[in-house]
Structure formats: C-alpha cells, structure tokens
N, C-alpha and C positions, 0 to 999 in steps of 0.2 A: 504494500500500500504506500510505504513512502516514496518506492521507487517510481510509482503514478504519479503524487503530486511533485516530486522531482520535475517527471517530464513536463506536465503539467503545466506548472509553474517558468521552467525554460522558455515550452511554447508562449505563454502570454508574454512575455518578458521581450521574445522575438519574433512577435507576430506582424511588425511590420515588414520586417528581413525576410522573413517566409512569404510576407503576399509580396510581395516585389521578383524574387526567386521564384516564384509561381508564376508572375505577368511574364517575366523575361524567359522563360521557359517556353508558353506558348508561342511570346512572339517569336521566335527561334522556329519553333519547332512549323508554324505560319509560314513563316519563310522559306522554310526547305520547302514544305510544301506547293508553294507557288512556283518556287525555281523549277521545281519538279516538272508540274506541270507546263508551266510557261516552255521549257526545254522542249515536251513531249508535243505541244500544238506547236512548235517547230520543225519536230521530225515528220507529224501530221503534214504539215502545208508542202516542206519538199517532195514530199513521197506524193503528192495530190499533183502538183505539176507532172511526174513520172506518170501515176496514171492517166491524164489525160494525153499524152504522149500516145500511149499505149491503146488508149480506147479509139485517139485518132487514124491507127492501122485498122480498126474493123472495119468491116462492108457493111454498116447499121446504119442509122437514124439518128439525130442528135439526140434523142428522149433516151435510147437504148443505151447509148454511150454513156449518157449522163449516171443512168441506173449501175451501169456497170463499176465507175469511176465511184459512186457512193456505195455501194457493196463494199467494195474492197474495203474503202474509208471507212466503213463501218467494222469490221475486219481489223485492220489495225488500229481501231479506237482502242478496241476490246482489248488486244496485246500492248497499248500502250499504259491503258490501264485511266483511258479519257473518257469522261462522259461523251458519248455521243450527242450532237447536236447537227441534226438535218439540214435546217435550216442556218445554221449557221454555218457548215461543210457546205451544202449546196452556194450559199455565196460565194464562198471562197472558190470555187470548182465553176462559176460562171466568171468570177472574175479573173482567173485563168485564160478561159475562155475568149473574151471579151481581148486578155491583154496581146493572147495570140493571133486573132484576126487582126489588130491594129498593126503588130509589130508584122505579121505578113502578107499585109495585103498590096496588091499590085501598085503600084505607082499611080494607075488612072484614077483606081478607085479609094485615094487614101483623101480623108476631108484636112484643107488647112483651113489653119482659127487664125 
C-alpha cells in the first residue's frame, strides 16, 4: 500500500511532465504517420502515370481504360496500405490525362492563351 501512494503521489507531483510526454508523443507519433502516408500517395501518383501509359496500348474505349487504370489503383491502395478514394484517384488519372493530350498534341491543334 505504501508503494501505491509512492507512485501515486510521484504521478500528481509530475503530472504536468506526463501530459506534455503524452502530447509530444502523439505528435510524433502524427507525424510518422503523415510522412507515411504523404510518401505512399507519392508512390500512388507515379505508378498512376505508369498505368495510364499502359492502359494507352489497349485497343479499348477511354471509359474501359479508365476502369482499368482504377482497378489497379485500387490494387495498390490496398498494398500500400491507403485509403482508397475514387474520386479522388479518378482526378488525378484524368488529370494525367488531360496533361498528356496537351503535352502531345499536334502543332495545329495545340490552343495559344
């Protein structure tokens, strides 16, 4: 029993030093997190350019391409351990798209601003 109000007693004594030690811990531990993540929807976006590459050799449709290019995306969400977000991947996978027609499109038909 004394050895209870020992600890007890320590804790109150440094109970500021523990909740500070507990905020700085999360935040840490917040940050790995993010980097984590932040890193993995890095590895997401290059590999999304790769597949659209790749979905550009089939003999499809743009809808089927497109379906193809989010399969996969959805595929390495899983293995990178990301929330999948559709709508979020389907932007990025259009604005791919978008950036590929500009950067190849013919000379006649390129618009100047």
């Amino acid at each position: 029993m004394e050895t209870f109000l020992k600890i007890l007693n320590w804790i109150t004594a440094n109970w500021d030093v523990l909740l500070a030690a507990g905020v700085a811990t999360v935040s840490f531990v917040s940050g790995v997190v993010a980097a984590v993540k932040n890193r993995n929807w890095n590895k997401l976006k290059e590999a999304l350019v790769e597949y659209v590459k790749e979905a550009e050799a089939l003999q499809a449709g743009g809808e089927v391409k497109k379906e193809v290019v989010l399969a996969k995306a959805q595929t390495l969400c899983v293995a990178l351990k990301i929330k999948y977000n559709e709508q979020k991947v389907s932007a990025i996978v259009e604005s791919i798209v978008l950036l590929s027609k500009i950067v190849n499109a013919r000379d006649k038909d390129k618009i100047v601003k």
